[in-house]
C-alpha positions as CSV (number, residue, x, y, z in Angstrom):
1,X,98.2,128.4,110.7
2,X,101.5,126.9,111.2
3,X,102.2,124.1,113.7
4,X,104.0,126.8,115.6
5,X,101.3,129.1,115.3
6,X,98.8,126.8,116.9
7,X,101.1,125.8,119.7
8,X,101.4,129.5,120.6
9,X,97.6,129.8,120.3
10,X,97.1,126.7,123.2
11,X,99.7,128.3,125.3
12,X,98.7,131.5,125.8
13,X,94.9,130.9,125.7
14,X,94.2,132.7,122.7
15,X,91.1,132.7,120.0
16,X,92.3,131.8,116.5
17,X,91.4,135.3,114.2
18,X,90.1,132.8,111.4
19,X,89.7,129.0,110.8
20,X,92.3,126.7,109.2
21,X,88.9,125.5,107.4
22,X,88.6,128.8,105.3
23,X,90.9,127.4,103.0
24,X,89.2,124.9,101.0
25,X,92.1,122.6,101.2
26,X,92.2,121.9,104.3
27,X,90.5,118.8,105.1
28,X,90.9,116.5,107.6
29,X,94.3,114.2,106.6
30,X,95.7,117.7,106.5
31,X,94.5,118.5,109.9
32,X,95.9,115.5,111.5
33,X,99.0,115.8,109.8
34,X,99.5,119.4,111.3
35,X,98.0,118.2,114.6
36,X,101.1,115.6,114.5
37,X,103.4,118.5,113.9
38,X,101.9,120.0,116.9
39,X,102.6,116.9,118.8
40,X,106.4,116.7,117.7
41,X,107.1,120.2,118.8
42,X,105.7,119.8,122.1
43,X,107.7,116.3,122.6
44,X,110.6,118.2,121.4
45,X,110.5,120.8,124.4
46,X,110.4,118.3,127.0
47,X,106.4,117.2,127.2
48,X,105.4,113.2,127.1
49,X,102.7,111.8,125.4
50,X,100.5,110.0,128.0
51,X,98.3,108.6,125.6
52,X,94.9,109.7,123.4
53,X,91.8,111.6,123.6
54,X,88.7,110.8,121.5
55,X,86.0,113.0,121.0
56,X,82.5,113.3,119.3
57,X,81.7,109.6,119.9
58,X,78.5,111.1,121.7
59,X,75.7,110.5,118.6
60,X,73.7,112.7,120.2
61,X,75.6,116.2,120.3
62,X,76.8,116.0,116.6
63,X,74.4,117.9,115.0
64,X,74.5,120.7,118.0
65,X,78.2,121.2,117.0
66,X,78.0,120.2,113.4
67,X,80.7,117.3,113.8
68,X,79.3,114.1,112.6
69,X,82.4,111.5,112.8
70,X,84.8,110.8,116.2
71,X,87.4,112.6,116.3
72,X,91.2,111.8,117.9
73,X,94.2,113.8,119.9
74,X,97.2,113.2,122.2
75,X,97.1,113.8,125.9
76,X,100.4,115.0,127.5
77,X,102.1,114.4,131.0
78,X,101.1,118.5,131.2
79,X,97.6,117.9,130.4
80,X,97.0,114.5,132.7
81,X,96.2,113.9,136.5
82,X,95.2,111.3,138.2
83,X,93.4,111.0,141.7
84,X,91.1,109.2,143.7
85,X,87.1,110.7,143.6
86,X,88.4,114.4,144.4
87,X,90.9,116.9,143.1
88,X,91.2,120.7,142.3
89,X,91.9,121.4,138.5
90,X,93.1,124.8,137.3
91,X,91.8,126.5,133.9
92,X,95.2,128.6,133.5
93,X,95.2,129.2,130.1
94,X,92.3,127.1,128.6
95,X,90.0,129.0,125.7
96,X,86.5,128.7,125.7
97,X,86.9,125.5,128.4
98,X,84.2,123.2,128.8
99,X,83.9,119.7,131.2
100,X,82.8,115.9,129.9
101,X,82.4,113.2,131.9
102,X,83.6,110.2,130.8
103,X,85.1,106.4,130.8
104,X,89.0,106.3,130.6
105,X,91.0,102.9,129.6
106,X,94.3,102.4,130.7
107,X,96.0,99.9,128.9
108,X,98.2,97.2,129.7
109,X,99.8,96.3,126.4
110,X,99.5,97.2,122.4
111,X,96.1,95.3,121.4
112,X,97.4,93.2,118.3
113,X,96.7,93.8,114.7
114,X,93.0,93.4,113.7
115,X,92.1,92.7,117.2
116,X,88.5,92.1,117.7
117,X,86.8,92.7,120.6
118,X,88.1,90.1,122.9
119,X,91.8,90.9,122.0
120,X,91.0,94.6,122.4
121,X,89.5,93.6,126.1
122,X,93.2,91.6,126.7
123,X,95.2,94.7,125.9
124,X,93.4,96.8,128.4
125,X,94.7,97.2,132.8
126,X,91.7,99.5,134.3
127,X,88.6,101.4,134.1
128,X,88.2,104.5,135.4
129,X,85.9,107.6,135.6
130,X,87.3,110.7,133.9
131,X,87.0,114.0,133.4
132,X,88.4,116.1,130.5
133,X,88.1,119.6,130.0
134,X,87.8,120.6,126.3
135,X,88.5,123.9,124.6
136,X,88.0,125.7,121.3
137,X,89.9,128.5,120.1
138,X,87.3,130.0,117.8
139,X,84.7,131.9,118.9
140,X,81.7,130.4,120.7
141,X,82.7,127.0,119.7
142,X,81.6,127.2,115.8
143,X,83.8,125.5,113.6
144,X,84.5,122.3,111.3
145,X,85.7,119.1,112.0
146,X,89.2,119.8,110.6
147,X,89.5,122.7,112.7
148,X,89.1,120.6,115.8
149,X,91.8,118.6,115.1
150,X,94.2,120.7,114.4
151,X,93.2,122.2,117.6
152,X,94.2,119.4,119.6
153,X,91.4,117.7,119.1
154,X,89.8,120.2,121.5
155,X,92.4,118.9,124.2
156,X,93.1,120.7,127.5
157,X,92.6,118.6,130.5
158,X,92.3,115.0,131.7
159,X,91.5,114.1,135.6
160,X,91.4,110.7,136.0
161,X,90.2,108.8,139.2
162,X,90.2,106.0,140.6
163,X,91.4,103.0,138.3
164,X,89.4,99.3,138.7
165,X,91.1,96.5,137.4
166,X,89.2,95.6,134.3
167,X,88.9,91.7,135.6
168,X,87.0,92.8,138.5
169,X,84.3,94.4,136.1
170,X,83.7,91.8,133.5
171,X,85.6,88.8,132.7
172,X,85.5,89.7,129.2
173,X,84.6,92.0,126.4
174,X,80.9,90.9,125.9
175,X,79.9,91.7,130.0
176,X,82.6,94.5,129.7
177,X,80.9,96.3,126.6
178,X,77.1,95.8,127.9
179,X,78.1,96.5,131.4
180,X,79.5,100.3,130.5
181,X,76.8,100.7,127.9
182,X,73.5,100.2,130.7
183,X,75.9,102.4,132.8
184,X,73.9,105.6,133.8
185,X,76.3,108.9,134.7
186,X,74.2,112.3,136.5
187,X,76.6,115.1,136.0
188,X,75.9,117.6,139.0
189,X,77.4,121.3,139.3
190,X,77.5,122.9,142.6
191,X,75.6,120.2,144.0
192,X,72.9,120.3,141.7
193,X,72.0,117.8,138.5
194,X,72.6,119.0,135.2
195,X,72.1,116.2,132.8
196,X,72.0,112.3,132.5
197,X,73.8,110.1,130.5
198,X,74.4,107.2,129.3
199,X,77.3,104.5,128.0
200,X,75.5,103.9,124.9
201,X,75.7,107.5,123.9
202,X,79.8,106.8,122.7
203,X,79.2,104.5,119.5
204,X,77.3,101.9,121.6
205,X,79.4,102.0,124.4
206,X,82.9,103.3,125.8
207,X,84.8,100.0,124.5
208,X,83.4,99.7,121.2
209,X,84.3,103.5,121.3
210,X,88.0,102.3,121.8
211,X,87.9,100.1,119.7
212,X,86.9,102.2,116.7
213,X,89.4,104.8,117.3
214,X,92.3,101.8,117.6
215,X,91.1,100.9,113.7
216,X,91.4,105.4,113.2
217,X,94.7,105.8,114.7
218,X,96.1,102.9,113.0
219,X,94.8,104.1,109.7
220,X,96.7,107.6,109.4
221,X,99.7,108.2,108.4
222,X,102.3,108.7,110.7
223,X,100.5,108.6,114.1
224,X,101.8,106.2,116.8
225,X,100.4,103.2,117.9
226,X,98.9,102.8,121.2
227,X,101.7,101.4,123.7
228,X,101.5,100.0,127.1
229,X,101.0,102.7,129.8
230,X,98.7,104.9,127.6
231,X,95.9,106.2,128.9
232,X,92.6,106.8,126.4
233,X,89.0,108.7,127.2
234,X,86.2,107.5,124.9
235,X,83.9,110.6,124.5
236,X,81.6,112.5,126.9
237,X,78.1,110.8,127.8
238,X,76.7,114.1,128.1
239,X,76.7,117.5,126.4
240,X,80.0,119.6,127.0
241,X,79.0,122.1,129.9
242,X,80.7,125.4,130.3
243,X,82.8,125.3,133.7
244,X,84.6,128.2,135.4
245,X,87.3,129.3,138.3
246,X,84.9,128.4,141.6
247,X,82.7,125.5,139.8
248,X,82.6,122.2,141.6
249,X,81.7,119.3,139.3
250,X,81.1,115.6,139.9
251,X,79.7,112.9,137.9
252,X,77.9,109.7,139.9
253,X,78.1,106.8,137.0
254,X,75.8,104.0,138.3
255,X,79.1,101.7,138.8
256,X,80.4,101.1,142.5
257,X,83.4,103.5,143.3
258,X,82.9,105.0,139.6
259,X,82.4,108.6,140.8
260,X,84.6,112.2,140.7
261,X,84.8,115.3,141.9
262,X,86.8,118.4,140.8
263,X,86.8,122.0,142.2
264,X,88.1,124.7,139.3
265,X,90.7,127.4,140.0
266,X,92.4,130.0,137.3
């Protein structure tokens, strides 16, 4: 499929009729590099990238959808909300959608090269609890890890809520990074629990998630470096759960003020 083709696929909601992974050749470098092209047409009709998703960080679903490494996109000014615990958030045009809750950085300047840790801890502004909506376009979400990401990376949504200086959790990366990783999420729909999880479930925890895809993203070829402003979401601490027009989901994380609503429309 052609960059063009996939962009038509993602607006219009459509399944794909056959994998990019049917050809032998296409692997992952090959994925991103058409996932970039993606990105460069959408910039080119008017949408801004907002920053980065990250996906199958989560150890613990891998082999359920037979992705075994994380996994990297861009989220765009059409794809991004923000809010403070409660907002409605339309499926128009999603395939296959599904919710994650999440931990979202926003950062406040472009870690350094080879930061550790404690730079990476520097470069970030706030925390906040997040939820993005994935999607696949093949059928019943079987596929390869190429095929993810040149589908976005599975990208459709991010809601965002409310943001907490990262000083006023931890007053450094060592509090920071065991602090989110003993942090305990219950994901509820229509009032009722669905699932537990847990920080530790994202390669340890959200910000050694972060940190890991800082060392990805810096290692392919042509993708942008992470700027001030951006906004990144580590991984879902749960399983993906299938979400609908009329669901209300929210996810209670065991953090004060960490918690977020969202009722789904068409």
């Amino acid at each position: 499929m052609s960059p063009q083709d996939l962009l038509t696929h993602l607006d219009q909601g459509r399944l794909w009729s056959a994998p990019p992974s049917a050809d032998p050749a296409f692997d992952l470098p090959t994925a991103y590099a058409r996932a970039l092209a993606v990105r460069a047409l959408r910039q080119a009709r008017g949408e801004v990238s907002r920053g980065y998703k990250v996906g199958f960080t989560n150890r613990t679903i891998w082999p359920r959808y037979n992705v075994f490494e994380p996994i990297w996109g861009t989220v765009y000014d059409s794809t991004l909300a923000f809010c403070e615990g409660a907002d409605t958030v339309s499926l128009a045009a999603t395939c296959q959608p599904r919710l994650e809750p999440e931990i979202v950085f926003g950062l406040r300047a472009t870690p350094v090269p080879g930061a550790t840790l404690a730079q990476l801890f520097d470069a970030i502004a706030w925390v906040a609890p997040g939820f993005e909506i994935v999607q696949s376009h093949l059928p019943d979400w079987k596929f390869q890890a190429a095929d993810t990401v040149a589908d976005g990376s599975l990208h459709a949504r991010l809601l965002v809520g409310h943001q907490t200086p990262v000083h006023e959790l931890a007053i450094g990366a060592v509090q920071l990074d065991a602090l989110l990783a003993q942090t305990i999420v219950v994901l509820d729909r229509q009032g009722q629990s669905v699932e537990q999880g847990q920080g530790a479930n994202v390669l340890d925890s959200p910000l050694r998630a972060l940190h890991h895809f800082l060392n990805t993203l810096r290692a392919c070829p042509g993708a942008p470096d992470l700027m001030p402003g951006d906004v990144v979401t580590t991984g879902t601490w749960t399983d993906a759960w299938p979400v609908q027009p009329g669901d209300h989901w929210s996810a209670h994380f065991s953090l004060p003020g960490f918690s977020l609503s969202a009722t789904f429309t068409a």
